[in-house]
N, CA and C atoms as a LAMMPS dump frame, in Angstrom:
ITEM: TIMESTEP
0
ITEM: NUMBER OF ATOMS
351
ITEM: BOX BOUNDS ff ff ff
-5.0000000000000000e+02 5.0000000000000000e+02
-5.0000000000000000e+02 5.0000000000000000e+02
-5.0000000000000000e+02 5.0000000000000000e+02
ITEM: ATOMS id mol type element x y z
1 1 1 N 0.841 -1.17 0
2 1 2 C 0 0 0
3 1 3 C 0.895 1.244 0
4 2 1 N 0.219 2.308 -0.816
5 2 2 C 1.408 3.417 -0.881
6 2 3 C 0.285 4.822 -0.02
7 3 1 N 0.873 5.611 0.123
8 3 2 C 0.529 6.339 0.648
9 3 3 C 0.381 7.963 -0.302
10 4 1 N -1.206 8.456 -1.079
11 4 2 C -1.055 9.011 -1.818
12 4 3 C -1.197 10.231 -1.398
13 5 1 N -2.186 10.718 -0.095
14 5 2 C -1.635 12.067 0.282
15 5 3 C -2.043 12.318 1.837
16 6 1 N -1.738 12.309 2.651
17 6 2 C -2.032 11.995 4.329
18 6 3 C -2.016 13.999 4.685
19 7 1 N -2.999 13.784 5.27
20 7 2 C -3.378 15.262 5.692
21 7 3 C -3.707 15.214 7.071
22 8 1 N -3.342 15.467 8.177
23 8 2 C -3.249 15.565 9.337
24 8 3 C -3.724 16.821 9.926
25 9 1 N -4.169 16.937 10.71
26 9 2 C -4.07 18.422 11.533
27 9 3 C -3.885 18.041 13.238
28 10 1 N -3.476 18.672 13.661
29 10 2 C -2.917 18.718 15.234
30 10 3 C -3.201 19.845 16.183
31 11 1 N -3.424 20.682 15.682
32 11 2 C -3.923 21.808 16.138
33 11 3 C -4.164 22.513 14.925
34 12 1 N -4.942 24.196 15.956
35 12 2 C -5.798 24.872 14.925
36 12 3 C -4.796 25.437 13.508
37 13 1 N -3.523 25.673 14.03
38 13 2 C -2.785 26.215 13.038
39 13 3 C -1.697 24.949 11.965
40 14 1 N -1.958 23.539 13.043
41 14 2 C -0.792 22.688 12.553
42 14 3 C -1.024 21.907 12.182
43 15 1 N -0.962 21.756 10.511
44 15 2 C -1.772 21.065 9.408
45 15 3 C -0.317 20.578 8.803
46 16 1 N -0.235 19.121 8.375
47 16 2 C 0.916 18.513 8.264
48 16 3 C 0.539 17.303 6.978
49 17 1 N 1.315 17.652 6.156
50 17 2 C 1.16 16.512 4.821
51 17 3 C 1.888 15.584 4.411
52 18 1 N 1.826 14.307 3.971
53 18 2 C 2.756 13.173 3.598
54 18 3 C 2.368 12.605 2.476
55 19 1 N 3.359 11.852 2.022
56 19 2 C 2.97 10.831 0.641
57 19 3 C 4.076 10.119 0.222
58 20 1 N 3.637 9.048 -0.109
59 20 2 C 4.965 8.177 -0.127
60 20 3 C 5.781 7.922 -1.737
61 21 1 N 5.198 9.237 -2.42
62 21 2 C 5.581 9.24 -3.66
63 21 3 C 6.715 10.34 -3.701
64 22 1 N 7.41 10.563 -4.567
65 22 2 C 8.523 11.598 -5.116
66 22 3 C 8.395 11.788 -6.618
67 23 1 N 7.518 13.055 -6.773
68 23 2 C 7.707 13.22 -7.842
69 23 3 C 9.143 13.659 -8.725
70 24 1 N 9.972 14.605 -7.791
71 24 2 C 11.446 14.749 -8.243
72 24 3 C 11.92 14.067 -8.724
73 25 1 N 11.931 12.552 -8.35
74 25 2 C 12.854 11.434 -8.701
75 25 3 C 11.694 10.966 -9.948
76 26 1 N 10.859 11.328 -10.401
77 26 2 C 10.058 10.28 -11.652
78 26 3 C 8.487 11.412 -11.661
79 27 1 N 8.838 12.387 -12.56
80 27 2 C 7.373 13.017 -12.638
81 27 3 C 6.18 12.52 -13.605
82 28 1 N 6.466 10.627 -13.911
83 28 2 C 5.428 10.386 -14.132
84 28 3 C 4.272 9.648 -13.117
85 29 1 N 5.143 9.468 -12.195
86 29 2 C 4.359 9.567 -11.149
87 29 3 C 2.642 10.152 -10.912
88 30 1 N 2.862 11.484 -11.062
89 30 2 C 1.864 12.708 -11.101
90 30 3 C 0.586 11.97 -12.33
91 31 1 N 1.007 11.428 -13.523
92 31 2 C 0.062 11.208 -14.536
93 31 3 C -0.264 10.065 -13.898
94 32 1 N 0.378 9.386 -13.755
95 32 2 C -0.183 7.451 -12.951
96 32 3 C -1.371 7.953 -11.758
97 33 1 N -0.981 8.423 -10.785
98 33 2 C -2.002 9.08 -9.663
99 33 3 C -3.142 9.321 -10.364
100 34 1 N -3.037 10.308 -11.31
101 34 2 C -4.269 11.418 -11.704
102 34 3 C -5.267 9.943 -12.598
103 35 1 N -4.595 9.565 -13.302
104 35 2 C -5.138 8.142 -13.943
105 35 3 C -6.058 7.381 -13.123
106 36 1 N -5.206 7.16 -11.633
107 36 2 C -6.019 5.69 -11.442
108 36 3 C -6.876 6.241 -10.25
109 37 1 N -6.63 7.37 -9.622
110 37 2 C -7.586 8.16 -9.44
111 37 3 C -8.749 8.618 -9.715
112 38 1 N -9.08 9.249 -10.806
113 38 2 C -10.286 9.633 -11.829
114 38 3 C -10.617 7.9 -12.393
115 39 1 N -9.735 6.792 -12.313
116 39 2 C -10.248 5.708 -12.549
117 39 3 C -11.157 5.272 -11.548
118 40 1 N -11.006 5.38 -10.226
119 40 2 C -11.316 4.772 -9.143
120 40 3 C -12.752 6.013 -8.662
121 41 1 N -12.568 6.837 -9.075
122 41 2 C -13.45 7.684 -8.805
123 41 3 C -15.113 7.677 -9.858
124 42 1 N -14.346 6.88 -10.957
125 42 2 C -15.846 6.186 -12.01
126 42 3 C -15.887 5.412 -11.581
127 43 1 N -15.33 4.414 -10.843
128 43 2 C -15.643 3.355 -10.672
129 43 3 C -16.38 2.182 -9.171
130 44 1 N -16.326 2.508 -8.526
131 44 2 C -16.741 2.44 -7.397
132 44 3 C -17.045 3.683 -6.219
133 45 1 N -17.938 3.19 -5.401
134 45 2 C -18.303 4.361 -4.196
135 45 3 C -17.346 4.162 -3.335
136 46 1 N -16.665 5.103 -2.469
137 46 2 C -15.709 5.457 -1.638
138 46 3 C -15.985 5.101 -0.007
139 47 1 N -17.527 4.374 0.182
140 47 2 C -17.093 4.148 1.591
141 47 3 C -18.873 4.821 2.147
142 48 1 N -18.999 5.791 1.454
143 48 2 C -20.192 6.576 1.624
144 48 3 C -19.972 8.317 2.197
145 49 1 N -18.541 8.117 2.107
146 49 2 C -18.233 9.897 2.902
147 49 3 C -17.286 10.586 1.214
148 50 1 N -17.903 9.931 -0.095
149 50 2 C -17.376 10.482 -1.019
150 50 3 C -17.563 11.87 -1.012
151 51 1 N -18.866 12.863 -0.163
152 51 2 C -19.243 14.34 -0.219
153 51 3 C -18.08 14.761 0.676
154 52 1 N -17.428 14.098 1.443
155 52 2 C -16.722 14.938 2.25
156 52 3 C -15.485 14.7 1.856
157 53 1 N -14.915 13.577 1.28
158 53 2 C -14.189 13.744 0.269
159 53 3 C -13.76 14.685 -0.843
160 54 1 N -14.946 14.966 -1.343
161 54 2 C -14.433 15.815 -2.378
162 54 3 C -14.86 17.058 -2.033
163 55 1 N -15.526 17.086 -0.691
164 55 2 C -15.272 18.632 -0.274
165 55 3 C -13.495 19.285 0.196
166 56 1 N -13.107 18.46 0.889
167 56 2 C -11.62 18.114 1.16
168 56 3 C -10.596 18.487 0.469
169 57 1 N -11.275 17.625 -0.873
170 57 2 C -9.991 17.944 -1.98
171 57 3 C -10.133 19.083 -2.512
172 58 1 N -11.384 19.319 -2.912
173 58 2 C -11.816 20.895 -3.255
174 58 3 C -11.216 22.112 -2.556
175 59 1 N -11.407 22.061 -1.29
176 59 2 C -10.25 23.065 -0.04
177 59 3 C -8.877 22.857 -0.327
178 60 1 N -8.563 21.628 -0.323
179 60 2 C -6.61 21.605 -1.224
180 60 3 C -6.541 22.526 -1.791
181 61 1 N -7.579 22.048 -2.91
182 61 2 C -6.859 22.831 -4.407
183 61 3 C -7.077 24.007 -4.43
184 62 1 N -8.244 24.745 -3.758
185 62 2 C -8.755 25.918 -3.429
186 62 3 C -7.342 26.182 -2.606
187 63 1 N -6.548 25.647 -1.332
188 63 2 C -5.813 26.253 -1.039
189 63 3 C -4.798 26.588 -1.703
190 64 1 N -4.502 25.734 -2.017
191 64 2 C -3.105 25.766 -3.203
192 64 3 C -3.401 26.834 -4.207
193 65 1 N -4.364 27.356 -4.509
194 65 2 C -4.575 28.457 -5.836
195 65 3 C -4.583 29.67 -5.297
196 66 1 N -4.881 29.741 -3.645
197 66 2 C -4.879 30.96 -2.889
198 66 3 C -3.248 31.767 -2.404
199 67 1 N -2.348 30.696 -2.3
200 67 2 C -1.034 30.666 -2.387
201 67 3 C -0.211 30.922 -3.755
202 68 1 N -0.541 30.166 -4.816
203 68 2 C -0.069 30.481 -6.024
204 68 3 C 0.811 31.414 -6.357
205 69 1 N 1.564 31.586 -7.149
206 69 2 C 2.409 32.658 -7.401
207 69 3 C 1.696 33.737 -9.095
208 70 1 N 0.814 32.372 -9.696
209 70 2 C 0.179 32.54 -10.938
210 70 3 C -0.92 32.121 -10.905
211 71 1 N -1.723 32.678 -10.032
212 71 2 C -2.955 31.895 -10.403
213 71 3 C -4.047 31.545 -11.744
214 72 1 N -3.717 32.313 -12.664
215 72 2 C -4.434 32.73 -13.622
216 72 3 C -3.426 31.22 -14.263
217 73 1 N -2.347 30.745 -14.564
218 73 2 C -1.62 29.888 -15.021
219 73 3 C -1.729 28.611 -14.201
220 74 1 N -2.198 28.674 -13.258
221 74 2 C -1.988 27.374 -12.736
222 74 3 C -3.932 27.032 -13.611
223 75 1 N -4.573 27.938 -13.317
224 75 2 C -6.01 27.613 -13.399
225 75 3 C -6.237 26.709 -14.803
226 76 1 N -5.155 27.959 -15.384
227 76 2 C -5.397 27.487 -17.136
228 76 3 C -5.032 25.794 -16.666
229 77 1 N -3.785 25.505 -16.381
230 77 2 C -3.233 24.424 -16.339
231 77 3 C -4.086 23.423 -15.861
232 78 1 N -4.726 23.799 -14.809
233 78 2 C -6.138 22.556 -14.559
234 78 3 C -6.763 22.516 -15.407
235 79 1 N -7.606 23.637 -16.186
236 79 2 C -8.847 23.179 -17.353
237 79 3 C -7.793 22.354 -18.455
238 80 1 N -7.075 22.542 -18.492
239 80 2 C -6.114 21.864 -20.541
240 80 3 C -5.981 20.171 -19.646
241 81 1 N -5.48 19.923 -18.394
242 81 2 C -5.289 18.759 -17.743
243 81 3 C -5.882 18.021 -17.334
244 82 1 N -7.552 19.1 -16.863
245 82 2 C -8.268 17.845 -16.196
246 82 3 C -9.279 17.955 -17.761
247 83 1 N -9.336 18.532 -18.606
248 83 2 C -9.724 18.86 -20.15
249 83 3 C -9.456 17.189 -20.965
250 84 1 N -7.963 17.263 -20.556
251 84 2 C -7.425 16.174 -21.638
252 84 3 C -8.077 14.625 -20.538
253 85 1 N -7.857 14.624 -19.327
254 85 2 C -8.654 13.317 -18.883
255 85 3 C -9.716 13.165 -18.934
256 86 1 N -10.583 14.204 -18.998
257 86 2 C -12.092 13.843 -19.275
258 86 3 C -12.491 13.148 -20.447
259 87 1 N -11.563 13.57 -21.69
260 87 2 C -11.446 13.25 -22.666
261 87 3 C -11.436 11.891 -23.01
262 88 1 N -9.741 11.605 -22.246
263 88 2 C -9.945 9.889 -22.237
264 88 3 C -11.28 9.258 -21.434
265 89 1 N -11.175 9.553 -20.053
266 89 2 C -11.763 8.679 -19.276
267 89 3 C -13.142 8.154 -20.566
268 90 1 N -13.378 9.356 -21.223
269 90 2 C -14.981 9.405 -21.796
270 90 3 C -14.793 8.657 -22.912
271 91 1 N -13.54 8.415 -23.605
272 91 2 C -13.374 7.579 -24.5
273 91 3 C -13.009 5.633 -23.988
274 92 1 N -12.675 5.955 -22.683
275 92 2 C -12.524 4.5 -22.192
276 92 3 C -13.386 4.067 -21.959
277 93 1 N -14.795 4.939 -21.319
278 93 2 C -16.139 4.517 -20.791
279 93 3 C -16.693 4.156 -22.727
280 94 1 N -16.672 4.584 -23.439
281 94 2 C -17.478 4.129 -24.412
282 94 3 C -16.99 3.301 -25.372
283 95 1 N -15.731 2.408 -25.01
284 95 2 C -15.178 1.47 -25.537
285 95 3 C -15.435 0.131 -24.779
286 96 1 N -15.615 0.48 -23.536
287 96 2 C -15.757 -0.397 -22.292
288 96 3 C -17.299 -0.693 -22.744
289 97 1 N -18.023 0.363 -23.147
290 97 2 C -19.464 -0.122 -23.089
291 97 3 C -19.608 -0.628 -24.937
292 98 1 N -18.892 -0.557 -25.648
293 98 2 C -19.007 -1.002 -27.101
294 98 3 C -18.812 -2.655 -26.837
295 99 1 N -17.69 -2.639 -26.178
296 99 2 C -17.734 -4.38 -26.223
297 99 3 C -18.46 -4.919 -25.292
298 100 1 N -19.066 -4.351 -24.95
299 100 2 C -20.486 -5.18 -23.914
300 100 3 C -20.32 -4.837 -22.54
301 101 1 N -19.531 -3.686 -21.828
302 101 2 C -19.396 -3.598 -20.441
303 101 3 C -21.056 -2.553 -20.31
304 102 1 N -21.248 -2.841 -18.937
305 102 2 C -21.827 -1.656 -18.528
306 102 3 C -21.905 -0.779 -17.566
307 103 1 N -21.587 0.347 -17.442
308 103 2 C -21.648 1.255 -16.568
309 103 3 C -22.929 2.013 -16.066
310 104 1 N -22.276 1.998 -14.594
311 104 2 C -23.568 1.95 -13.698
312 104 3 C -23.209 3.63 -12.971
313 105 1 N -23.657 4.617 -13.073
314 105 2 C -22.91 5.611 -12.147
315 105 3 C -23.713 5.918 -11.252
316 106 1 N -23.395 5.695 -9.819
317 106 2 C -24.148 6.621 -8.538
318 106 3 C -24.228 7.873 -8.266
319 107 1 N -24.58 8.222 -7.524
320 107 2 C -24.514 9.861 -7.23
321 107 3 C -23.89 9.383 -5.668
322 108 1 N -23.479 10.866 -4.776
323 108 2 C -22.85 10.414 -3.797
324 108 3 C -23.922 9.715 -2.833
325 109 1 N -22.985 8.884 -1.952
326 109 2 C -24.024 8.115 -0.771
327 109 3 C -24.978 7.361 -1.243
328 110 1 N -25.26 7.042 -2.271
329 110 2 C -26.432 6.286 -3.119
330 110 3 C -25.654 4.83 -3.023
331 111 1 N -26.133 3.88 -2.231
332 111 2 C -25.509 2.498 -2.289
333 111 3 C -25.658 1.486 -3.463
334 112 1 N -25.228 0.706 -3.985
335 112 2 C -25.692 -0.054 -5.152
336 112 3 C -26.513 -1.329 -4.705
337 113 1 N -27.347 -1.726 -5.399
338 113 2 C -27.716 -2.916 -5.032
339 113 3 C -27.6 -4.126 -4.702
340 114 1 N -26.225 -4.54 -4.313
341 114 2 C -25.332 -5.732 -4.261
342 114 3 C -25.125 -5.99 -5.514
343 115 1 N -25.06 -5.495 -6.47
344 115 2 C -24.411 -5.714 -7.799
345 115 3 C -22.914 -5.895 -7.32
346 116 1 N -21.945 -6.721 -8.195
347 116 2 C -20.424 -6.472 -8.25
348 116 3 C -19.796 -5.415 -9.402
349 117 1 N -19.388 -4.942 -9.6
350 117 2 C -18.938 -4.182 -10.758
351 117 3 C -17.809 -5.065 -11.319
């Protein structure tokens, strides 16, 4: 098991982050994550706290853009990035469903019916 981003807090001011990746040493790293991520995120429910999940990550990235040095450049850089995965993911979902798969999508907290995926 790897560790993809550990967010801690300890007190009101002492917010502390980990991950057991290095992008320095291999920045494809960063594309593998974002991949099986947005994979895992079509593909199964998270437990049932997916809303607070992606409220979470939403505050990251919201923080990280509040810090920025460019925000106007980093922003672009999300729409062209998360632009080009939507792209695939949407071309994998309709190849997956050409040869006979089918996709089932929930909304958050919505349990499935004991189906397996």
């Amino acid at each position: 098991m790897k560790k993809i981003l550990e967010v801690l807090q300890y007190g009101d001011m002492d917010i502390r982050f980990n991950t057991d990746f290095d992008p320095a040493k291999n920045q494809e790293v960063i594309v593998d994550v974002i991949a099986r991520v947005a994979f895992a995120m079509t593909t199964r429910l998270w437990g049932g706290n997916e809303q607070a999940v992606l409220a979470m990550i939403r505050a990251l990235a919201i923080a990280d853009l509040s810090v920025s040095v460019n925000r106007k450049q980093m922003l672009k850089h999300f729409e062209t990035s998360s632009e080009a995965v939507a792209k695939t993911m949407t071309l994998a979902k309709e190849e997956f469903e050409r040869k006979g798969g089918r996709v089932i999508t929930f909304g958050p907290g919505i349990m499935p019916n004991g189906q397996k995926s």
